[in-house]
N, C-alpha and C positions, 0 to 999 in steps of 0.2 A: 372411702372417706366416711368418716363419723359426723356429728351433730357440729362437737368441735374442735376436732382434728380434721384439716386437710392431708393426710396421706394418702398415698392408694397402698394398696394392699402388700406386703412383702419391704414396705421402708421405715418400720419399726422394728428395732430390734428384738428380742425374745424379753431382755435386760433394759431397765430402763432406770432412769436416776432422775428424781423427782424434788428438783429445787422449790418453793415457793413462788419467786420471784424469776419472771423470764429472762430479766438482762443475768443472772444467774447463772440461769442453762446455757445463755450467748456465750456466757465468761468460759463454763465448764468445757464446751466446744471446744472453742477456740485454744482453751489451755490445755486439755489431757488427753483429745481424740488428734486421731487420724484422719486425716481427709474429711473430716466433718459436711454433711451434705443438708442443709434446712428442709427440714418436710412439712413444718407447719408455722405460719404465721398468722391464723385469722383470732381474731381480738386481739392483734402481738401476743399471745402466747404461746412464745418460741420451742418450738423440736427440732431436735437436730439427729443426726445418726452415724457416726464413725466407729471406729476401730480403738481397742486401747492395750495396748499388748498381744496385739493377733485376734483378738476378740472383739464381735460387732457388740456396740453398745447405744444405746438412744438416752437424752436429755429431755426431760419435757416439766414446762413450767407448769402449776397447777394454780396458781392465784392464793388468796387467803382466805383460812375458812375451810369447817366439816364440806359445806356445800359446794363449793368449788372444787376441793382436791376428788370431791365424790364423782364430780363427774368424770376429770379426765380420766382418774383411775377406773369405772366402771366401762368408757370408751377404750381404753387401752386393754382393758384386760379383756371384755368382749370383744371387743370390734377387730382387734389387732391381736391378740393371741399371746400378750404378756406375760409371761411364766415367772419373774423377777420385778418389783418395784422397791425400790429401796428413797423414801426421800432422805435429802441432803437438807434442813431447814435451820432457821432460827431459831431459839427458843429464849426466854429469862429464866434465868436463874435461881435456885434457893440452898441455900445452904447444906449439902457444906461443898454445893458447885461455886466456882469463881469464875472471873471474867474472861472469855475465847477457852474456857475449857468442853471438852467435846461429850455428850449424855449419849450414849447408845440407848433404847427404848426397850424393854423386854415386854412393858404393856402400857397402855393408853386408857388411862378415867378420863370420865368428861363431862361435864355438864348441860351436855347438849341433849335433845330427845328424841335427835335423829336415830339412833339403834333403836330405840325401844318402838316408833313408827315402823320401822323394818321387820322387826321381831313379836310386832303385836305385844308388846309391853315387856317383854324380857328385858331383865339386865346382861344382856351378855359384856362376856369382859375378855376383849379380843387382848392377842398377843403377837409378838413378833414372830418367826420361820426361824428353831434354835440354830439350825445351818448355817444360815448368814448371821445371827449374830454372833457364832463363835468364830466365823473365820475373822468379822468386823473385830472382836475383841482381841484375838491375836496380831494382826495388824495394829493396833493400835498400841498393844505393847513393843510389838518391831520401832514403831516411830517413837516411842519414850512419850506420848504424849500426855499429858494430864486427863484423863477420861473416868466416866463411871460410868456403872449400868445398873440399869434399876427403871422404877415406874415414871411415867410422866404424868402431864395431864392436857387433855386438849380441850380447850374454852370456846365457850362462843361468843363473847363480850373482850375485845380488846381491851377496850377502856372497862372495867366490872366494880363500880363501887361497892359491892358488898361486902362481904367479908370470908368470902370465898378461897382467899390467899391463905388467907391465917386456917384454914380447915386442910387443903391442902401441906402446909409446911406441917401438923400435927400426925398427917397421915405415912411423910416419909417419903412425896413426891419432887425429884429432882430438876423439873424442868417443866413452865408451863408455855405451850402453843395453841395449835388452833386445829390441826390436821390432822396426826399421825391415827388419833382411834375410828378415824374415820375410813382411813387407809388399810388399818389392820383389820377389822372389821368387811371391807369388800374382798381385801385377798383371799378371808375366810370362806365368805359366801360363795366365790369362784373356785375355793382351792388351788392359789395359787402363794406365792414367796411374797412376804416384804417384811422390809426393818426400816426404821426409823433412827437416822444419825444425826445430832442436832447438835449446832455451836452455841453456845451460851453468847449472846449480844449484849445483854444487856442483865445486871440483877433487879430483880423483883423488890428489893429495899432501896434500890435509889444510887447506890453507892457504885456503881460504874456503869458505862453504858460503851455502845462503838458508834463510828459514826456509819451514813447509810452508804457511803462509797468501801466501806471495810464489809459491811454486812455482803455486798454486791460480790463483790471479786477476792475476799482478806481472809473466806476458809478453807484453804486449802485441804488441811489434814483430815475434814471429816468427807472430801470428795475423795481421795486419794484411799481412806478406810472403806469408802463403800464399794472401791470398783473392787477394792482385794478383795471383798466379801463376795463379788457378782461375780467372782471365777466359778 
């Protein structure tokens, strides 16, 4: 067991698929694994571990926020031996993404100051494992779906009165969150995999949004793109 992960040792899988939201990873369980077996509930945030086409895979919630997905992923990837973290997350939108279209991440800005604490003041500028996001891209064409790939940006300010959006959209960022550069950034440090697949929820100018029961259980395409990518 970790700080916080309940597992023992050998009940995560090598692959793990990293929702935001627990009732998420409940949903992904229950919908695309095999025999699904829970190995962590403490804070409710849920892990799970089955099979998805003959292949073991684990689900595990991360919470919102650099600082939260840092931990689980820093426990998973030390404590448990993760060679693959791919999250499945929300993100908003900017042009010229539209509403439940899917962002593959190729790299993560942010204006957070957590890497630069890490790196004794470097900017480093992590990036996704090109492996997995080319098989994610080709799957994604398999499914016909509407997707792009390209840069995101991960914030620390849900609510961010500044003006921070408008510098973002001039830079050619497709999708802002809270997580992924934080993700990309510890697989680096470890030397291990991960990519970031994110549904558009909601756009960043107001004009469409989903509700939180579609956010929960209503993306299918970008779980079903990460597990083809975790072959």
């Amino acid at each position: 067991m970790s700080v916080h992960i309940g597992a023992e040792p050998g009940e995560i899988a090598e692959t793990v698929l990293l929702p935001g939201d627990p009732l998420r990873a409940k949903w992904i369980a229950e919908t695309f694994f095999e025999n699904p077996v829970q190995y962590n509930s403490v804070r409710n945030m849920f892990g799970f571990t089955g099979t998805y086409n003959g292949q073991r895979v684990s689900v595990q919630g991360t919470g919102m926020g650099a600082p939260s997905i840092g931990i689980y992923a820093h426990e998973l990837f030390e404590d448990f031996g993760v060679q693959k973290a791919i999250r499945v997350g929300t993100s908003g939108g900017l042009a010229p993404t539209k509403l439940r279209d899917v962002v593959i991440a190729m790299t993560s800005s942010t204006d957070s100051q957590i890497n630069r604490r890490a790196t004794n003041g470097l900017d480093f500028a992590p990036s996704a494992d090109y492996e997995l996001l080319e098989k994610a891209v080709a799957k994604a064409r398999e499914l016909k779906i509407s997707f792009h790939v390209g840069g995101i940006a991960s914030g620390d300010l849900f609510y961010d009165t500044t003006d921070s959006l408008e510098q973002w959209k001039k830079l050619g960022v497709l999708a802002l969150e809270m997580e992924t550069n934080q993700l990309y950034t510890l697989a680096a440090r470890f030397g291990r995999k991960a990519l970031s697949i994110v549904t558009v929820s909601d756009m960043m100018d107001g004009s469409g949004h989903t509700s939180s029961e579609e956010r929960e259980s209503g993306f299918a395409n970008m779980v079903e793109i990460a597990l083809a990518a975790s072959k």
